[in-house]
N, C-alpha and C positions, 0 to 999 in steps of 0.2 A: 504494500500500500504506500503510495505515494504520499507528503508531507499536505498536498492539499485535500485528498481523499480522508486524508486523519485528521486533520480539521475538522470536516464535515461532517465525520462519522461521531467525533466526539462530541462535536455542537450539535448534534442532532439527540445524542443519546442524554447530555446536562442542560438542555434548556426547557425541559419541564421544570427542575429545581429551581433553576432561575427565575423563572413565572411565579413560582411561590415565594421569593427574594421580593418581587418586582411587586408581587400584592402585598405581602407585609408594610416594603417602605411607601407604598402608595396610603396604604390604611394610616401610616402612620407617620405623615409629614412634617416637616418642622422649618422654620424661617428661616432666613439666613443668616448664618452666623451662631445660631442656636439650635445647629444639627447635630446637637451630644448622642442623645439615643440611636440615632443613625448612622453615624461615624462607629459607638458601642458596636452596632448589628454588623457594619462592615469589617469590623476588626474579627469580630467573631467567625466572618464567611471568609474572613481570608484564613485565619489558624483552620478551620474545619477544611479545607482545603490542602492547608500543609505548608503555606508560606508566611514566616513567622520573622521577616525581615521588612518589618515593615516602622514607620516615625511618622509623629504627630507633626503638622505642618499649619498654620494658622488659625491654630486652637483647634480646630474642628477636621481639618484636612488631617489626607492622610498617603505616604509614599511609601508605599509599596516596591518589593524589588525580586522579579525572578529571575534567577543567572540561566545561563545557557552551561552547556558543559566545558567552555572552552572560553577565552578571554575574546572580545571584538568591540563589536560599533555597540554604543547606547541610543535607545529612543524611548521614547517618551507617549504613553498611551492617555486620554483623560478624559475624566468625567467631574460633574457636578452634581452637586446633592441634595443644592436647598427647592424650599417650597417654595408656593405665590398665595398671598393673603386674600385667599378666594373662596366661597361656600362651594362647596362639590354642589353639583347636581342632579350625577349620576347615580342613576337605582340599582347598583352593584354592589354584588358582595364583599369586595372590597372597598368599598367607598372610606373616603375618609373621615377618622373617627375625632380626627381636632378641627372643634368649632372654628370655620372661617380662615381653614387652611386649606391647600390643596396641592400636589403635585398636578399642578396643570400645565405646567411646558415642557413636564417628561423625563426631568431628572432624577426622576424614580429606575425608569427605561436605562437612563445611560450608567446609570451605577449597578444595576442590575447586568446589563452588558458587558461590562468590566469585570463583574467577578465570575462571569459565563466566560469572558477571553484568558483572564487570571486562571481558572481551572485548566482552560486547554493547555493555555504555555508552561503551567505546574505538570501537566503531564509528560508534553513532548521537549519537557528542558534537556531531555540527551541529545535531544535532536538539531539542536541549534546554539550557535555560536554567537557570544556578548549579551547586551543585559535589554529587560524590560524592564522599563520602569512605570509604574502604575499611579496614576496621583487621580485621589479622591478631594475633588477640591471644596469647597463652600464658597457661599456668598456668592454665586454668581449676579445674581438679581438686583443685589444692591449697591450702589457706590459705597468706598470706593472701586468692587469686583474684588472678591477673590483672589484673584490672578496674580493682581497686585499685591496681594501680601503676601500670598505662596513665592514669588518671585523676591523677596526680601530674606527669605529663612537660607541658613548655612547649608541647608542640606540639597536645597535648589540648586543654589550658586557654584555650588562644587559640580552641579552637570558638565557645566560649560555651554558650550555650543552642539544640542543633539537633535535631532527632528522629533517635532511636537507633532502628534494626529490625536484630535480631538474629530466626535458622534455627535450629531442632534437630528434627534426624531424632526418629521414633519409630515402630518397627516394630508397635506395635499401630494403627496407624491405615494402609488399603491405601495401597499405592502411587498416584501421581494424585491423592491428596487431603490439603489442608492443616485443621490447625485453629487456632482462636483461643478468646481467653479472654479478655473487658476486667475490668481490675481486677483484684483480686488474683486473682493468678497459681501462683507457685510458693513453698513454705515458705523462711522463714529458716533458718539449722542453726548448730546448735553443740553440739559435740562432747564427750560425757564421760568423765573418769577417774577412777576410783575405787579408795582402797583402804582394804580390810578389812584390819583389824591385830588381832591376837587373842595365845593363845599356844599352840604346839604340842606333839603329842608323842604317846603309842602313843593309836592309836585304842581300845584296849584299855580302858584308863582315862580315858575323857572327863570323869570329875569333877576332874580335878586341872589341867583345859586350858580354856581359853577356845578355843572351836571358830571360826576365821570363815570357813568352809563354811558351817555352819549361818545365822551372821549375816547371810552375805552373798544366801543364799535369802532369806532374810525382808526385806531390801531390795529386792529386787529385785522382789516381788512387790509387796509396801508400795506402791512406788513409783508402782505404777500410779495408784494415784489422784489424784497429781500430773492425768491426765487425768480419768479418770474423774469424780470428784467434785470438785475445786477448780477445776477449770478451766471456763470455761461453755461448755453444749453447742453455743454460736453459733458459739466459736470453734475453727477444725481447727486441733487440735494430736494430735503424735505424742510418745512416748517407746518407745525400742526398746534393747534392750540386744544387742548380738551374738559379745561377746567375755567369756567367763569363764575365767580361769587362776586352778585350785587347785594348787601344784605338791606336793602330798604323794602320799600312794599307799595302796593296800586298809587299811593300815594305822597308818598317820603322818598325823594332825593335821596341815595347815600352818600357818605362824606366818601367814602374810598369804594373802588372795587379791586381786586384779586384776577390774575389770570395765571395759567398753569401750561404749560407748553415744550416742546421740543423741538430741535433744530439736528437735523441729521445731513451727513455728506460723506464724500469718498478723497477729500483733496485736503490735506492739511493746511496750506498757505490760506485756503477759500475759509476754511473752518474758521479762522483767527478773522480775516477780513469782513467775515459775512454777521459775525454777532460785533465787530465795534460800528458797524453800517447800522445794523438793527437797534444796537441801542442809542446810535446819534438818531437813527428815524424818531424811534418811540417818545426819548424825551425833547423833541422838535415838536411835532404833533402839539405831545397835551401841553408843554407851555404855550403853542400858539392859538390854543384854546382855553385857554387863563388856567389850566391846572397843572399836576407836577406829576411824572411818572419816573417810577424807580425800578430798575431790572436789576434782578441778582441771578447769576449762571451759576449753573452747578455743571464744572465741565466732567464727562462722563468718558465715557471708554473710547479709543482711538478706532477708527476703521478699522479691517480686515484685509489684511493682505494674505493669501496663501501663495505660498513659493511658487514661483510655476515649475519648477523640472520635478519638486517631490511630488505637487499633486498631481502631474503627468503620468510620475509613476506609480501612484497609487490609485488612482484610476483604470489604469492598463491591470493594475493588479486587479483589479475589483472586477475588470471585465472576464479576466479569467477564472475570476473564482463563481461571478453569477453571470455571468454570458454579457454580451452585447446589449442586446436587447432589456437588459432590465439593471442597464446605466445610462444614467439622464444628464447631459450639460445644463449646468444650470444658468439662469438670468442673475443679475445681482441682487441682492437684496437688503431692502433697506431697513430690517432691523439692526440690535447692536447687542454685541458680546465680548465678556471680556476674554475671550480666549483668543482677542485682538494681543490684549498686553503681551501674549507669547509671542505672537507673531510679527510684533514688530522687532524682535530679540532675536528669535530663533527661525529656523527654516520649520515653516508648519503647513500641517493640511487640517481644514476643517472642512465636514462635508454630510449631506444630510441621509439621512436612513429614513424610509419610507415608509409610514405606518398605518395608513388608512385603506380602509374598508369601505366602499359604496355599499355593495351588495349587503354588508353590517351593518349600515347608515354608522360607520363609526370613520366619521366626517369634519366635527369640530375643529378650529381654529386652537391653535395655541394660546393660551392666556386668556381661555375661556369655563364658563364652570361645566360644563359637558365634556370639555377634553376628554378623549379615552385613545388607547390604541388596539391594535389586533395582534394581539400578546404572542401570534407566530410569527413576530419582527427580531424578537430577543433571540432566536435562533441566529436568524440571519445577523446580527447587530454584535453579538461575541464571537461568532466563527470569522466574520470579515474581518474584525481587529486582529485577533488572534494573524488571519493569511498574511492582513496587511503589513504588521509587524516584522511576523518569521518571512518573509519573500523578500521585504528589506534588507535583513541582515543576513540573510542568503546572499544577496547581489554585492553587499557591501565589507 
């Protein structure tokens, strides 16, 4: 039996156990940065397993280490762990058991994946030459990421320079099928606040009040062309606003309103230029509207670059281990991940694993309360890490 025949034979025979990994930490999610009992379960799946080389990494995280039988190249396999502060809404028996938490972007999936790849490469470690290394990370979710902190601990630092491949599920692509993207990848983010300072009182007599209801529409419309028209059409950039608090009422003026928003792109020089344009618009505007507006940024995670020669070959890998046919090139996309900070460091591939079911109607959107997947992904989802890995440091 060939190295990828033994893969498959193996991922096929421990990804029922994985499934019951994957519903535990689903039943049983936790915030970011407060993934103690999680991280407890994963240290557990990894000694039951038999690899007991493993160190705590930004409090919650955790790096793992399977050797090969012989000394070579290092890489770097990872997942994330934490939850999203969301009520399940699913009628499953796993559903989740903490109020107003939920694994809904699937990092129950990639940690469960990991210890399904973890088992194979514990197995066939006579098989192959130089190290795995396994990082259970936290915090994705929230600034400042995870990533960033794991990238600060001693025991990171001493990698050096190794190739990063990081999984994320996405339920628009079927189950069975992965996709890739070289090059840029996924948007930078950073997060806006804003307030509208005006002055209040009966809505009856709006001459005697500085409205910033009204102000704050005309920013926010304004705004747009922050993309539209300053920005060049090469480059994808987003701005979206999804939080607006007026707190007056049919009749009262408020003295302020609140807006809540985001600005995403693929160009770092544009990223820098495009919020000092935005904040000279915004506070232009309401002072020329007798009021005062204040923006505070919360800058977030860098774009995504994936290498292009690794995810070339991890692609080509990928096509040999599930066929042609059920590898997708992907479009860019414009959310944001901190499994950017690796990759602005290190040579990396991030690439999506396919988890949806029409015919299941198990369809939902990520960072929704219906999220689900079709739990025969976790097959596919550790045996491909597992190939991706051992094929690398075969060739390398």
């Amino acid at each position: 039996m060939n190295l990828q025949e033994n893969i498959k034979t193996l991922a096929q025979k421990y990804a029922p156990d994985f499934v019951e990994v994957r519903r535990y930490l689903h039943q049983n999610p936790e915030l970011s940065f407060q993934e103690f009992k999680t991280s407890a379960h994963i240290k557990k799946q990894l000694q039951d397993i038999g690899i007991t080389d493993f160190v705590s990494v930004a409090e919650t995280g955790i790096l793992a280490t399977v050797h090969g039988h012989a000394q070579g190249e290092t890489l770097l396999l990872r997942a994330d762990m934490d939850a999203l502060p969301i009520q399940e809404a699913n009628s499953i028996s796993y559903a989740s058991k903490n109020t107003g938490v939920m694994h809904a972007c699937g990092h129950d999936v990639h940690s469960a994946s990991l210890l399904l790849c973890a088992k194979i490469l514990f197995e066939l470690r006579d098989r192959f030459k130089g190290t795995v290394k396994l990082l259970f990370q936290p915090g994705e979710e929230v600034m400042p990421g995870g990533a960033s902190l794991v990238m600060k601990e001693t025991e990171y630092q001493e990698l050096g320079i190794v190739p990063h491949i990081g999984q994320h599920v996405q339920p628009n692509i079927p189950v069975g099928k992965v996709g890739f993207c070289s090059g840029k990848f996924m948007a930078s983010m950073d997060e806006l606040f804003i307030k509208v300072t005006g002055k209040g009182g009966h809505a009856a007599m709006p001459e005697h009040f500085i409205d910033p209801v009204l102000i704050a529409s005309h920013l926010i419309v304004a705004a747009q062309q922050l993309v539209s028209r300053m920005g060049s059409p090469k480059v994808p950039s987003v701005l979206s606003f999804g939080k607006v608090c007026a707190n007056g009422a049919i009749n009262i003026i408020p003295d302020e309103v609140t807006i809540e928003g985001t600005f995403r792109t693929m160009d770092r020089e544009w990223r820098k230029v495009a919020l000092k344009k935005l904040e000279h618009m915004l506070t232009s505007i309401a002072e020329g509207m007798g009021g005062k507006c204040e923006l505070r940024i919360n800058h977030g995670y860098p774009y995504l670059e994936n290498d292009k020669a690794l995810t070339e070959e991890m692609k080509s890998s990928a096509v040999s281990y599930v066929g042609q046919d059920n590898v997708v090139s992907l479009d860019q996309w414009m959310a944001a991940e901190d499994f950017a900070y690796y990759a602005e460091k290190q040579p990396a591939c991030f690439y999506l694993l396919g988890v949806g079911n029409e015919a299941e109607n198990i369809t939902s959107g990520l960072h929704t309360a219906t999220f689900n997947i079709d739990e025969t992904a976790l097959e596919l989802g550790g045996g491909l890490m597992a190939w991706l890995a051992l094929n690398h440091l075969g060739q390398h």
